[in-house]
N, CA, C and O atoms as CSV, one atom per row, in Angstrom:
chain,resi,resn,atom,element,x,y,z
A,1,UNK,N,N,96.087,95.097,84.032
A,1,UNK,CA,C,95.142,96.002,83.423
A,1,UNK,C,C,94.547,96.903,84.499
A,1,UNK,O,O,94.456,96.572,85.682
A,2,UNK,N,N,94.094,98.236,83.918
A,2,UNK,CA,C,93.691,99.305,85.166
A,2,UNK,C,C,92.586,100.254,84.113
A,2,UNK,O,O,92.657,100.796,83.011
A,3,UNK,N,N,91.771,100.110,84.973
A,3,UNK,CA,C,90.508,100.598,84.034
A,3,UNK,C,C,90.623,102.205,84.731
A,3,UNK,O,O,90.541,102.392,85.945
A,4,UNK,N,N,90.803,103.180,83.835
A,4,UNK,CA,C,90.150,104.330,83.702
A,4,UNK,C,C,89.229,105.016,83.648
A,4,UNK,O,O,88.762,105.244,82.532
A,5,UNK,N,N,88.577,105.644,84.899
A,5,UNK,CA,C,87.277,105.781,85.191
A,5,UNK,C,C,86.738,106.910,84.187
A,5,UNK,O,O,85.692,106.973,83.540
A,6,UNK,N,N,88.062,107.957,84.316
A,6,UNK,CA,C,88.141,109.427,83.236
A,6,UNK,C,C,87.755,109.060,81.829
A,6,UNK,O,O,86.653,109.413,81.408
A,7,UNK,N,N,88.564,108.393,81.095
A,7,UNK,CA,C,88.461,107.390,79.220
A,7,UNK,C,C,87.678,106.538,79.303
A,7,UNK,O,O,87.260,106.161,78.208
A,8,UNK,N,N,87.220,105.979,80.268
A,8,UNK,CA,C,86.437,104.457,80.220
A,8,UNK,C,C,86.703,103.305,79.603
A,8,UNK,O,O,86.035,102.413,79.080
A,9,UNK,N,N,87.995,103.563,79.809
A,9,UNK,CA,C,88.944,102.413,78.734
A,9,UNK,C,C,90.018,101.840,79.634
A,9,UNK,O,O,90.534,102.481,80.550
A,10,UNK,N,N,90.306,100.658,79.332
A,10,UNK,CA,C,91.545,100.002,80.275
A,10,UNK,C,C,92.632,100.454,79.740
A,10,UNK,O,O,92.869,101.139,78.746
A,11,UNK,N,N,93.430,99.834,80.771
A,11,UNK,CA,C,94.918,100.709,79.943
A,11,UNK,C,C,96.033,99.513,80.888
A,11,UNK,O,O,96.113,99.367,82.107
A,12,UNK,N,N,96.774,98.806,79.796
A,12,UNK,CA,C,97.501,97.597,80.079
A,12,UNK,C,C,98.803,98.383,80.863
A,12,UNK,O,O,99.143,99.469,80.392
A,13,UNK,N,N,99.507,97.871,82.009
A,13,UNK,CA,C,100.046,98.636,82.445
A,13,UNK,C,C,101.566,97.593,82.479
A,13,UNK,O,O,102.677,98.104,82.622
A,14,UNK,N,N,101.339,95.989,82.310
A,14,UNK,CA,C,102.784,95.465,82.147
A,14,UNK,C,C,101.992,94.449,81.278
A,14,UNK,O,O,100.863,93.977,81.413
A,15,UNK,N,N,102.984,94.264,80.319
A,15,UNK,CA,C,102.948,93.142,79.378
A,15,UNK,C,C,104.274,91.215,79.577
A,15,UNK,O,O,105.006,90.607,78.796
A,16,UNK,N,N,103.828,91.014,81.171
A,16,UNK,CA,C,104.426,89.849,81.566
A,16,UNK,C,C,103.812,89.805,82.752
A,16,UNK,O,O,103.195,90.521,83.540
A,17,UNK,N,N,104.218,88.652,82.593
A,17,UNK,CA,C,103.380,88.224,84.117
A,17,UNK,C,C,103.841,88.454,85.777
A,17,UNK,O,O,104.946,88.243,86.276
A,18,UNK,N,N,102.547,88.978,86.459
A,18,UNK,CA,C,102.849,89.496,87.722
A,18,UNK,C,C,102.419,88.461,88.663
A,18,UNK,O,O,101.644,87.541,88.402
A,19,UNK,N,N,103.183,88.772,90.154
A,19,UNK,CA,C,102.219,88.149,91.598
A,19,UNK,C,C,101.500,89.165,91.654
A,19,UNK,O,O,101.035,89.992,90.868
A,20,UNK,N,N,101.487,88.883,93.096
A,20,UNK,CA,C,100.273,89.658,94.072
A,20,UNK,C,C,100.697,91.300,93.759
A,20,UNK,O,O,101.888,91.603,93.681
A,21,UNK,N,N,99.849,92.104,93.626
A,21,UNK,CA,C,100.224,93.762,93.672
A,21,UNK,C,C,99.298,94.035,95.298
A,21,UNK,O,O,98.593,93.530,96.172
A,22,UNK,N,N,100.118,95.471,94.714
A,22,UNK,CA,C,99.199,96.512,96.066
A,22,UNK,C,C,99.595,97.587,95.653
A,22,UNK,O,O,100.753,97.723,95.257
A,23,UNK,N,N,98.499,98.811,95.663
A,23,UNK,CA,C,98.893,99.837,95.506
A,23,UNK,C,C,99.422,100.836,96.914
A,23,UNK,O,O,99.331,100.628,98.124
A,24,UNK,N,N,99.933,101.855,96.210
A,24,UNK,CA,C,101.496,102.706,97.696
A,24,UNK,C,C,100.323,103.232,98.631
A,24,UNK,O,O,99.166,102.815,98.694
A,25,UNK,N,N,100.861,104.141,99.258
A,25,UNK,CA,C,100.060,104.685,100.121
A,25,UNK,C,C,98.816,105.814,99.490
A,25,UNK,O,O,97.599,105.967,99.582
A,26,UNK,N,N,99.981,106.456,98.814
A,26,UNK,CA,C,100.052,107.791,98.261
A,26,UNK,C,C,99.146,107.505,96.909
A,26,UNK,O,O,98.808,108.499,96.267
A,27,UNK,N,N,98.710,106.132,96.416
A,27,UNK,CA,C,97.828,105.541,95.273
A,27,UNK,C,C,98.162,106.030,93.879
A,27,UNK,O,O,97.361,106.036,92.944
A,28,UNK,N,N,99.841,106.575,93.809
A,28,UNK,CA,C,99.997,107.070,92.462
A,28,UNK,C,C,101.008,105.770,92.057
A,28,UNK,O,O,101.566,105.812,90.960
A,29,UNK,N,N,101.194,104.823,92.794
A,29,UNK,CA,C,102.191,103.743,92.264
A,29,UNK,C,C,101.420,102.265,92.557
A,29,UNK,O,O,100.909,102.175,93.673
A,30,UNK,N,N,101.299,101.167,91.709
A,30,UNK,CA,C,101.129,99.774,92.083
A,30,UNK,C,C,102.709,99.267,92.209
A,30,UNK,O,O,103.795,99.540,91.697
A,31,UNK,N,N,102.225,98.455,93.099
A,31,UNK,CA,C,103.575,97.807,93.854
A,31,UNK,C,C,103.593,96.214,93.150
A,31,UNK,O,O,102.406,95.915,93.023
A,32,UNK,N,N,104.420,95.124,92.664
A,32,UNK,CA,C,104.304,94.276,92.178
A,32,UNK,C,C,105.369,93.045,92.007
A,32,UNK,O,O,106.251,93.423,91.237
A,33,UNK,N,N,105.549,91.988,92.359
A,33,UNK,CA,C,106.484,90.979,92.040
A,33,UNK,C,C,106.462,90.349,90.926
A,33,UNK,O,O,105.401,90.367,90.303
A,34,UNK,N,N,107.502,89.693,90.423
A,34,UNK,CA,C,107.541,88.952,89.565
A,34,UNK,C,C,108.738,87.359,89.960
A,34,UNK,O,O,109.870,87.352,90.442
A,35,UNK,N,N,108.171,86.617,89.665
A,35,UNK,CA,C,108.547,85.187,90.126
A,35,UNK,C,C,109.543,85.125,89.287
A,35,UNK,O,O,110.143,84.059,89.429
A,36,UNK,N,N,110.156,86.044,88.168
A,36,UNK,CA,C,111.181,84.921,86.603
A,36,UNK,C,C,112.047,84.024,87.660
A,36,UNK,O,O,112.475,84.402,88.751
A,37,UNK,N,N,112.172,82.941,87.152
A,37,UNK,CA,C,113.086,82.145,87.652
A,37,UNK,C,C,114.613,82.378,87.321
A,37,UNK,O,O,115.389,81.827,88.101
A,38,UNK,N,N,115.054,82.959,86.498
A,38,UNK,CA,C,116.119,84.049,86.556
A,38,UNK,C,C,116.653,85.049,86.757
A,38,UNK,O,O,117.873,85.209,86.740
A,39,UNK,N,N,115.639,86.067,87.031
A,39,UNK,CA,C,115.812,87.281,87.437
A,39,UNK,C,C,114.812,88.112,88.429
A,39,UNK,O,O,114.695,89.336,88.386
A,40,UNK,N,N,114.007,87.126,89.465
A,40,UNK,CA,C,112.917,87.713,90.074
A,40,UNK,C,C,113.362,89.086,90.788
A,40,UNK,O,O,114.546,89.244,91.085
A,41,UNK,N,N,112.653,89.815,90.988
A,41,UNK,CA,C,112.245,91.008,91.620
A,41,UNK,C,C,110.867,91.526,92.353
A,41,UNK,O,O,109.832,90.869,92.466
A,42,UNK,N,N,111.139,93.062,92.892
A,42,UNK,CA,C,110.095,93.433,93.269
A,42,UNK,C,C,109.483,94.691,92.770
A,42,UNK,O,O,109.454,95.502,93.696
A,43,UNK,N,N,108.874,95.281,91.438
A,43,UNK,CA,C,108.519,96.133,90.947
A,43,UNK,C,C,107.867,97.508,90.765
A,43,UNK,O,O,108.086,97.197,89.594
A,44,UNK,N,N,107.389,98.502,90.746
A,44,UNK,CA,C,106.221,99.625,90.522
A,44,UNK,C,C,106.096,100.154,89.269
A,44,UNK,O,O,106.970,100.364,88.428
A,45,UNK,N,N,104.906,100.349,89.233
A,45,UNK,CA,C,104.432,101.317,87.870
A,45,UNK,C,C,103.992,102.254,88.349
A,45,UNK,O,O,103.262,102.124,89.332
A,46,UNK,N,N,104.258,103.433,87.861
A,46,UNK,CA,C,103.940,104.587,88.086
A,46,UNK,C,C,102.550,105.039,87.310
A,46,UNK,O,O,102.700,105.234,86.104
A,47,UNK,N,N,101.235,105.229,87.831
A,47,UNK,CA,C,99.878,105.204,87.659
A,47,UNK,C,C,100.080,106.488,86.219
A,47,UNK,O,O,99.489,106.471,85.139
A,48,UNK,N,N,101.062,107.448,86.690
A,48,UNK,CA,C,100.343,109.063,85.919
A,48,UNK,C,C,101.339,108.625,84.374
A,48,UNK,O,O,101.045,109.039,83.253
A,49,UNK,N,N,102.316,107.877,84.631
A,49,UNK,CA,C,103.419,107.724,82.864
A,49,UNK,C,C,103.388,105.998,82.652
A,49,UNK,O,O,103.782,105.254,81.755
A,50,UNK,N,N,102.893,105.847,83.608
A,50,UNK,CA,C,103.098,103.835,82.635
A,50,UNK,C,C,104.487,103.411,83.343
A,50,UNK,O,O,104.834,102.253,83.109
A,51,UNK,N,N,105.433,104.270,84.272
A,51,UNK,CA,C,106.590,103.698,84.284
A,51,UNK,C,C,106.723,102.865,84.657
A,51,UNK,O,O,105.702,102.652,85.312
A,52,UNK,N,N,107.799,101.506,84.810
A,52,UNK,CA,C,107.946,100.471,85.293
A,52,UNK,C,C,109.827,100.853,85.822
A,52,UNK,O,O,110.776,101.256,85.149
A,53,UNK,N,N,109.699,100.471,87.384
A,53,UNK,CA,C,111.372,100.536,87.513
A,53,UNK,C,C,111.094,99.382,88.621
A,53,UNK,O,O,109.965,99.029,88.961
A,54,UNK,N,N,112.560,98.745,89.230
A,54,UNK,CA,C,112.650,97.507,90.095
A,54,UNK,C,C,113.177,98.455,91.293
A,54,UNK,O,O,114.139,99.209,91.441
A,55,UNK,N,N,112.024,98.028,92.111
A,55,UNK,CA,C,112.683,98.430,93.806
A,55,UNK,C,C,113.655,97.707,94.349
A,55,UNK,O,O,114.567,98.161,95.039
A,56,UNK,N,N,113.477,96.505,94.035
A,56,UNK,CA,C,114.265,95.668,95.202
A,56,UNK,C,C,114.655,94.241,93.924
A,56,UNK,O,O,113.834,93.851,93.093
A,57,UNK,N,N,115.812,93.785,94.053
A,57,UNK,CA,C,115.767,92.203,93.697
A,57,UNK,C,C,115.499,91.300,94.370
A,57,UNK,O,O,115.814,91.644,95.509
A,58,UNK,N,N,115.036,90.161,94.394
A,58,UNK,CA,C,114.781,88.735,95.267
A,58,UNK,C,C,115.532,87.538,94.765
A,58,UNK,O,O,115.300,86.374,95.092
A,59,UNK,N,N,116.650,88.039,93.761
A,59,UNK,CA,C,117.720,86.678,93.430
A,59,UNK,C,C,118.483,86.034,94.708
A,59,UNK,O,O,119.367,86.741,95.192
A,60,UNK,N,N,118.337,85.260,95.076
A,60,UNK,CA,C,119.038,84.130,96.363
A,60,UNK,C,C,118.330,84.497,97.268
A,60,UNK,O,O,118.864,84.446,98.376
A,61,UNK,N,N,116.915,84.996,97.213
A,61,UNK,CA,C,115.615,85.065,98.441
A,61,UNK,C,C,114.860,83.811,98.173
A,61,UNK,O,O,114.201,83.544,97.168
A,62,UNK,N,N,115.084,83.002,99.352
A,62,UNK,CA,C,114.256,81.483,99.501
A,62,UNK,C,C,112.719,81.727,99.979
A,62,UNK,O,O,112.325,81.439,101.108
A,63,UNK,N,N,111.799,82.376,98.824
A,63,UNK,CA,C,110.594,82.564,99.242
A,63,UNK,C,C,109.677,81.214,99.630
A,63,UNK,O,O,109.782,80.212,98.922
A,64,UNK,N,N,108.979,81.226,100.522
A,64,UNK,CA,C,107.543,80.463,100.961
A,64,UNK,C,C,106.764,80.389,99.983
A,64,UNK,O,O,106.353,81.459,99.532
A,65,UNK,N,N,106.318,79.121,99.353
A,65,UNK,CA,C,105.094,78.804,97.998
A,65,UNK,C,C,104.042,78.470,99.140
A,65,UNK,O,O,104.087,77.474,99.862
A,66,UNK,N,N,103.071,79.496,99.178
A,66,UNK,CA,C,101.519,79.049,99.096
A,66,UNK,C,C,101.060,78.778,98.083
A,66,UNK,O,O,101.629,78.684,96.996
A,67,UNK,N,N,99.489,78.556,98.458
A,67,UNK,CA,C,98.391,78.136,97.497
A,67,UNK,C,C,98.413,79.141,96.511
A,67,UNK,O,O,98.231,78.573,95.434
A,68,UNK,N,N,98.496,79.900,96.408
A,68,UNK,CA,C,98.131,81.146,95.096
A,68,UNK,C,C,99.718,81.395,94.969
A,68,UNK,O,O,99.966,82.587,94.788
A,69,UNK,N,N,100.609,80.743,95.009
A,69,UNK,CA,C,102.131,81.188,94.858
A,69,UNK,C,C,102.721,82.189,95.775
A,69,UNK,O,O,102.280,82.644,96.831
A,70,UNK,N,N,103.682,82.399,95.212
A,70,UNK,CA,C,104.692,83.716,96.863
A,70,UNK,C,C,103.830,84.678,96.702
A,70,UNK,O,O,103.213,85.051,95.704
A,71,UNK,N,N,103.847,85.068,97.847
A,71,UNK,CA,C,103.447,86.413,98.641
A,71,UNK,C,C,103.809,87.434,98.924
A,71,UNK,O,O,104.270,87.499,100.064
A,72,UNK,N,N,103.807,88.564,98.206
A,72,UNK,CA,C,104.684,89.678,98.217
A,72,UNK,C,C,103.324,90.731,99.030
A,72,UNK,O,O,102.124,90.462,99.088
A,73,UNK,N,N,104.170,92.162,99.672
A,73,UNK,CA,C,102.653,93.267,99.711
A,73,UNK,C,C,104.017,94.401,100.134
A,73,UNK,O,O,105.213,94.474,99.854
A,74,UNK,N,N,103.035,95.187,100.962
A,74,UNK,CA,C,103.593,96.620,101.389
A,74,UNK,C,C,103.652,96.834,102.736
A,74,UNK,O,O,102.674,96.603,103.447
A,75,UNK,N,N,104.671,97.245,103.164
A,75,UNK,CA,C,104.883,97.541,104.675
A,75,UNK,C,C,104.051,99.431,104.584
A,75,UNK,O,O,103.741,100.040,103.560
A,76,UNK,N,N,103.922,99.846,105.897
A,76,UNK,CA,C,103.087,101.470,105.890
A,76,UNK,C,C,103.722,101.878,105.003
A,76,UNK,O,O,103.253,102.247,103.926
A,77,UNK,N,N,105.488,101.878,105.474
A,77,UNK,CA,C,105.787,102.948,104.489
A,77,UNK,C,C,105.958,102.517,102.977
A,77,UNK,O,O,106.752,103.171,102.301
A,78,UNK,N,N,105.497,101.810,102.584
A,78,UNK,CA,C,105.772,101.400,101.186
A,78,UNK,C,C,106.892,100.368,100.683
A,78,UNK,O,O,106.849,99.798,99.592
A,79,UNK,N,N,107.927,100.210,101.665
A,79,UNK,CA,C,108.833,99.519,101.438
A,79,UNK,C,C,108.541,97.667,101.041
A,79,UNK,O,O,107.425,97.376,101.472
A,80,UNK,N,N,109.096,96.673,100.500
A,80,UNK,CA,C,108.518,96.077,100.153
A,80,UNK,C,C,108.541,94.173,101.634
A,80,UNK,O,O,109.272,94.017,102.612
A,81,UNK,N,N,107.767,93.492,101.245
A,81,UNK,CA,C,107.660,92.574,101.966
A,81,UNK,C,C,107.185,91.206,101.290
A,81,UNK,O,O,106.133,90.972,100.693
A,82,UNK,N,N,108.270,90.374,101.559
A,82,UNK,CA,C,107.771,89.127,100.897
A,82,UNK,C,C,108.038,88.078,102.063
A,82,UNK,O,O,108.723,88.232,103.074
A,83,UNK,N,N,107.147,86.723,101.553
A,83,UNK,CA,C,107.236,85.459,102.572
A,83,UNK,C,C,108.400,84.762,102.497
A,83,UNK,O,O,108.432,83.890,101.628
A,84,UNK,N,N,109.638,84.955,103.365
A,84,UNK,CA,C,110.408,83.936,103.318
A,84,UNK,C,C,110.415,82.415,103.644
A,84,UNK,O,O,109.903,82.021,104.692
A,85,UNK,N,N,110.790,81.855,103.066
A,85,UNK,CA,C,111.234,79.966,103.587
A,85,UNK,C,C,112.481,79.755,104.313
A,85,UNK,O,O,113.515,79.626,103.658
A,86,UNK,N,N,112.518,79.692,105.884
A,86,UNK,CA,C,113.809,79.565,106.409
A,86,UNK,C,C,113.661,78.081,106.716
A,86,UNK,O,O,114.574,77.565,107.361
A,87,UNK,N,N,112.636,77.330,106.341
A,87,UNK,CA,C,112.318,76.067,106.919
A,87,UNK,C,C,111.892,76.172,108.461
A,87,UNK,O,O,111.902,77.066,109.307
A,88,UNK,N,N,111.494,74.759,108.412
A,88,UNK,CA,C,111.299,74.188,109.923
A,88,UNK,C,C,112.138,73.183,110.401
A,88,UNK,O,O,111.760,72.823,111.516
A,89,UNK,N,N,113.260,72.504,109.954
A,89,UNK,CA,C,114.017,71.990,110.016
A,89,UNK,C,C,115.548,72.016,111.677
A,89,UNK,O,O,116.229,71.180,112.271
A,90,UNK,N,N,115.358,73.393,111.705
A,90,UNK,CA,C,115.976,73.851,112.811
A,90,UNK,C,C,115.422,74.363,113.797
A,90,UNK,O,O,115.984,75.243,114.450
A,91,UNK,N,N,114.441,73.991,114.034
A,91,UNK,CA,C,113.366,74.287,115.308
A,91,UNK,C,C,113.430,72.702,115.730
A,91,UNK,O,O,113.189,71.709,115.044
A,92,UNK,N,N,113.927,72.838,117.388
A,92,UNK,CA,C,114.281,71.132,118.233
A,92,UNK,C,C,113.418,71.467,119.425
A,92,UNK,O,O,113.483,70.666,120.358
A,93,UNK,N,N,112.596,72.541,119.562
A,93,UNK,CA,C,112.048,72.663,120.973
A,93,UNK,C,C,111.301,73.750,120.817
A,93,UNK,O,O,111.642,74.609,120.004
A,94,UNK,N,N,109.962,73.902,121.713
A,94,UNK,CA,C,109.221,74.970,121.680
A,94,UNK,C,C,108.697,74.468,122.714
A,94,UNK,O,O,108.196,73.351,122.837
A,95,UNK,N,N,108.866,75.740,123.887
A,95,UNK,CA,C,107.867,76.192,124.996
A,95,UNK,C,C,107.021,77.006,124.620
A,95,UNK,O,O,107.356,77.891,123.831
A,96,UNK,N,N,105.520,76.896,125.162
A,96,UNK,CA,C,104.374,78.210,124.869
A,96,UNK,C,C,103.773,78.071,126.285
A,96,UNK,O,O,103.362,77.083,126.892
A,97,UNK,N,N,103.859,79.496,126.646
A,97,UNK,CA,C,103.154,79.632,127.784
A,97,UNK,C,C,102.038,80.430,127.335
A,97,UNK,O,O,102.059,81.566,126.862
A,98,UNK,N,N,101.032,79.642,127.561
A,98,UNK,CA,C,99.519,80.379,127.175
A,98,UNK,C,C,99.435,81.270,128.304
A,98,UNK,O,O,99.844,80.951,129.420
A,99,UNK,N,N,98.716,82.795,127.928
A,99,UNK,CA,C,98.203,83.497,129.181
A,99,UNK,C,C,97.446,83.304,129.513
A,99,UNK,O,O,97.050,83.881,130.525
């Protein structure tokens, strides 16, 4: 939902369920994931027509579950960014040299 400051009325902008959004740079697009367990992706709606098109797919992307679920956002240029899960499983050694 996106409230309209101009109408003073909300205005439903997807009818299914989203993750995390962010809006673009340029503030005429929300940026948005969707978890389906069959067909996840990474989404936008276009603020000025309602549009909805898929930027990116995330089918065979092994995302990271946090507390509030995966984590999607926006790199500067808009392009998209989510938390992968490569595990910890293959990490046998770590040096840290503190400065």
């Amino acid at each position: 939902m996106l409230f309209d400051f101009t109408t003073q009325k909300w205005v439903e902008l997807a009818q299914f369920p989203i993750g995390y959004f962010s809006w673009s740079q340029d503030r005429k697009s929300i940026y948005f994931d969707v978890g389906s367990p069959t067909d996840p992706a990474f989404y936008r709606v276009r603020i000025s027509d309602d549009k909805i098109e898929q930027v990116a797919s995330l089918k065979g992307v092994r995302r990271a579950l946090g507390v509030m679920g995966w984590w999607a956002g926006l790199a500067p240029d808009d392009s998209p960014l989510v938390l992968r899960d490569i595990g910890t499983q293959e990490i046998y050694a770590l040096d840290w040299l503190a400065p």
